[in-house]
Residue, then its C-alpha position, 0 to 999 in steps of 0.5 A: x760285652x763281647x762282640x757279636x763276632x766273638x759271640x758267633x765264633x764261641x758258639x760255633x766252637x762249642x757248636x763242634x765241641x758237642x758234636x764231636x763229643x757225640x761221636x759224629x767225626x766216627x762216621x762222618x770227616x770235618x768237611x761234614x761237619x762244617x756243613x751241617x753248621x753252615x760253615x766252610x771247614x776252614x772257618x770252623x777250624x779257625x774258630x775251635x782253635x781260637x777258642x781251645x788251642x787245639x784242633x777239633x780232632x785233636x780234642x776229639x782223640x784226646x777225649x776218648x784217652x781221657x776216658x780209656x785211661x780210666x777204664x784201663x786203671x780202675x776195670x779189668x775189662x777186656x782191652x776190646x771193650x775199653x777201647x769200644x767204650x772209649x770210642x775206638x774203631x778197632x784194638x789197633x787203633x786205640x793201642x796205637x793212640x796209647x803208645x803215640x800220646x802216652x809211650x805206653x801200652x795197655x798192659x802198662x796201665x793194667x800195671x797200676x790197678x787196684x785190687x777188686x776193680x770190677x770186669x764189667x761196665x754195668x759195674x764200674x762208676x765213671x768219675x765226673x769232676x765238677x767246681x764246687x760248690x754244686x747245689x746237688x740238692x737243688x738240682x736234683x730236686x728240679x729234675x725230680x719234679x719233672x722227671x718224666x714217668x717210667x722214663x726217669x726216676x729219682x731215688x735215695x739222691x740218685x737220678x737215673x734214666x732210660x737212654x735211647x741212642x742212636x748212631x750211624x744204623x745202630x741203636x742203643x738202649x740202657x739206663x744210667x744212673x748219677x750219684x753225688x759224692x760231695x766229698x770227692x767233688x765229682x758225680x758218679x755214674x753208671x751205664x748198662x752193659x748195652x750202653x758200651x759202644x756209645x759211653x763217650x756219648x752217654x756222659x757227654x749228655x749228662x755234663x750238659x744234664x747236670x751243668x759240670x762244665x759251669x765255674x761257680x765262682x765268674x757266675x757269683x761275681x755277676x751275680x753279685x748278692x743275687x747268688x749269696x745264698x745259693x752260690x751252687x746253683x747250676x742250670x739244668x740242662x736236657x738229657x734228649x733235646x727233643x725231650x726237653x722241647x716237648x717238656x716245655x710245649x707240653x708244660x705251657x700255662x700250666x703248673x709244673x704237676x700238669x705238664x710231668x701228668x701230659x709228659x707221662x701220658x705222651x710216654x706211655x702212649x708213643x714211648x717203646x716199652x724197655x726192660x730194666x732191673x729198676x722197676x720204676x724205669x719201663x719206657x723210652x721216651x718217644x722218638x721225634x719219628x714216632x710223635x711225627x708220624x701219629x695223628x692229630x686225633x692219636x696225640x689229643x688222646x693224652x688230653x691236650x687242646x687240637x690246636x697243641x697237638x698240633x704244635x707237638x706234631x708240628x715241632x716232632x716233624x720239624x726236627x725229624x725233617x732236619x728242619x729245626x735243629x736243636x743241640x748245645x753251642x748253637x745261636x740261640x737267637x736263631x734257635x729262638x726264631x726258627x721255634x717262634x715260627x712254629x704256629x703255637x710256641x711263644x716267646x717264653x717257650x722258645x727261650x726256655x728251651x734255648x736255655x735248657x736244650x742248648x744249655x745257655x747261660x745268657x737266656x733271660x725269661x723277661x716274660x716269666x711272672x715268676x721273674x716279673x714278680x719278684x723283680x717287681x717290674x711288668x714292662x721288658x724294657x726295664x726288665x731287660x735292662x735291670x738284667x743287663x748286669x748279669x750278663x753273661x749269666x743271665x740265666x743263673x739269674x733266672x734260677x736265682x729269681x725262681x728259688x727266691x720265690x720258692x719255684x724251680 
C-alpha cells in the first residue's frame, strides 16, 4: 500500500494534470495555481515532476501539439482555428512551438493530409485512444439510464450532450458527440463549431466521462475472479462536476428513474434553453450560479422535500462561493469531509460523488445495499476489510458488485 505521503503527492499531480488540461496556465502563472491547491509552487513542481518527468508546462505545451498535429494532418482548417482549437494565443505562438518541437511548419504537416479531409470543426471526429478491452456497451447503458433530459441523449450507441463553458469572461456553448469504434480501439468525438476555442477542454472532459485514462489489465489483476466476466468495465466519471453532485443529491433513497425525473425537472425549471441540430438536445443544465441564486420555494417547485432543496441550494452556493471545490486529482477524504458538513448529504452521497466527480478509483460505497447485498456482509467493518483487496480499485469493484447484481 502506498503511503499516505505518496498518496498526497499523487493527487496533488493529477490535482495539476486537470487543471492544466483545463487551460487555467492560459490566464493564470503556476504561482496561481499552487495557491488554488493550497501549495507553494515549488512543492507542486516537485510533485508533477516526480510523478510525469516532466514540468507542468512542459505537459501542458506538449498537449496542446498533440492535438494541432492531428487538426493539421487530417483537416483543412485554417492554421488560426488549429492553432485556437489547440489552444494557442496567437498564430505566432503556435507556429513557433511547431518549429521548436518538431523542426517543422505548419504547411509541413499540411503536406502529408489525405484527400477529402473536412474544413470545419463541426466536421472532423477527433481520435481518443483507449486500452481494451472497453465495455462500451455497459457504459453507455449507465450513462443512458441517467442521462439528464434535454441536456444529454443516447441514440444508435452515440452519447452526446449540451456543453456549457466557461472561461476567463468568455462563454461557450455547443454540443458534442462520442461514438466507439471498437476495431480502432478509440472513441471518436465531435464538437460544434462554437466549441473551437476551448476543444482542449472539451475532450479532457470526456476522457475522465468515459474513463480512457484506466488500464484494464492492473485493475483485473486486483480484482482477481471479480472482473473475469467483465474485464472492461470502466468508471463513469462526470462531464460537469456540479452536474454530478446534484445527480447524486437528487438521486438519494430513490431509484435511478426518480432521481433522471428530479434531474430533468431541475433542468427545465433553472436550465437556459440552447439551440441545436439534434431535437432531443434543447438545454444546458443550470449553472451552480443560478441553483444558488433561486428560492427555497422556486426549487421545491421540481417536487422534492424543503429540507432537499435546501441541501441543493446549500451545495450550489458552496460551490459557486468557491467554498467547496469539486475537480479530479483532489483528496477524496477531504472532498468527502467538506460534502459531509453540508446539512443533508451523507456518507453514501459524499462518496459517490468523490467517486465519479473526482474520478477515484479507490472509493469503496460500504454503505451501498447493493454491495452489502451481494457481499452478504451489513457491518462496515468486515466490509471494509473484505475490500482491502481490491485496493487500489476499489471502485471498479463496486461496479463489479452493482452488474453481478443486475444494477449499474
Amino acid at each position: 500500500m502506498r503511503s499516505k505521503a505518496n498518496r498526497r503527492r499523487s493527487w496533488l499531480s493529477k490535482s495539476v494534470a486537470y487543471n492544466i488540461s483545463q487551460g487555467f496556465l492560459a490566464d493564470h502563472s503556476m504561482g496561481d495555481l499552487a495557491k488554488k491547491l493550497g501549495t507553494s509552487e515549488q512543492q507542486l513542481q516537485k510533485s508533477y515532476f516526480h510523478d510525469f518527468g516532466v514540468t507542468p508546462v512542459q505537459f501542458w505545451e506538449t498537449q496542446r501539439l498533440l492535438l494541432a498535429k492531428q487538426l493539421l494532418t487530417n483537416t483543412s482548417m485554417p492554421i488560426r482555428d488549429v492553432a485556437k482549437a489547440s489552444g494557442f494565443c496567437s498564430v505566432q505562438e503556435f507556429n513557433s512551438a511547431l518549429a521548436e518541437h518538431y523542426q517543422l511548419a505548419s504547411g509541413d504537416f499540411r503536406k502529408r493530409q489525405p484527400k477529402g479531409v473536412p474544413r470545419r470543426l463541426s466536421e472532423f471526429w477527433f481520435r481518443l485512444n483507449y486500452h481494451p478491452p472497453f465495455d462500451w456497451e455497459h457504459l453507455l447503458n449507465f450513462l443512458s439510464k441517467r442521462a439528464v433530459p434535454e441536456v444529454e441523449a443516447v441514440e444508435k450507441s452515440v452519447y452526446s450532450r449540451t456543453v456549457h463553458i466557461e472561461r476567463g469572461h468568455d462563454i461557450y456553448l455547443g454540443v458534442v458527440e462520442v461514438r466507439n469504434d471498437a476495431a480502432e480501439r478509440a472513441l471518436f468525438v465531435r464538437l460544434s463549431e462554437t466549441l473551437l476555442p476551448v476543444s482542449v477542454l472539451v475532450l479532457e472532459r470526456i476522457k475522465l466521462l468515459f474513463d480512457l485514462e484506466a488500464d484494464p489489465a492492473p485493475i483485473r489483476r486486483a480484482l482477481g475472479v471479480l472482473a473475469a466476466k467483465r474485464p472492461g468495465l470502466r468508471l463513469p466519471g462526470s462531464f460537469d462536476c456540479f452536474e454530478m453532485a446534484v445527480r447524486a443529491v437528487l438521486g438519494q433513497q430513490i431509484s435511478v428513474a426518480g432521481g433522471r425525473t428530479f434531474i430533468g425537472r431541475l433542468a427545465v425549471r433553472f436550465g437556459t434553453p440552447i439551440t441545436t441540430s439534434c431535437p432531443l438536445l434543447i438545454r444546458l443544465f443550470p449553472t451552480p450560479r443560478r441553483v444558488a441564486s433561486a428560492s427555497i420555494a422556486q426549487i421545491r417547485q421540481i417536487g422534492i422535500p424543503e429540507e432537499r432543496a435546501k441541501t441543493l441550494r446549500a451545495l450550489a452556493r458552496a460551490i459557486f462561493k468557491g467554498l467547496l471545490l469539486l475537480e479530479p486529482g483532489l483528496n477524496p477524504e477531504e472532498v468527502i469531509g467538506r460534502l459531509c458538513k453540508i446539512r443533508g448529504i451523507g456518507e453514501w452521497t459524499a462518496q459517490y460523488i468523490a467517486m465519479r466527480a473526482l474520478s477515484s478509483p479507490d472509493i469503496f460505497l460500504h454503505g451501498d445495499l447493493v454491495v452489502r447485498k451481494v457481499l452478504g456482509e451489513e457491518k462496515r467493518k468486515k466490509l471494509l476489510a473484505k475490500a482491502e483487496k481490491w485496493r487500489p480499485y476499489r471502485a471498479y469493484a463496486v461496479l463489479q458488485l452493482w452488474d453481478q447484481a443486475g444494477e449499474g
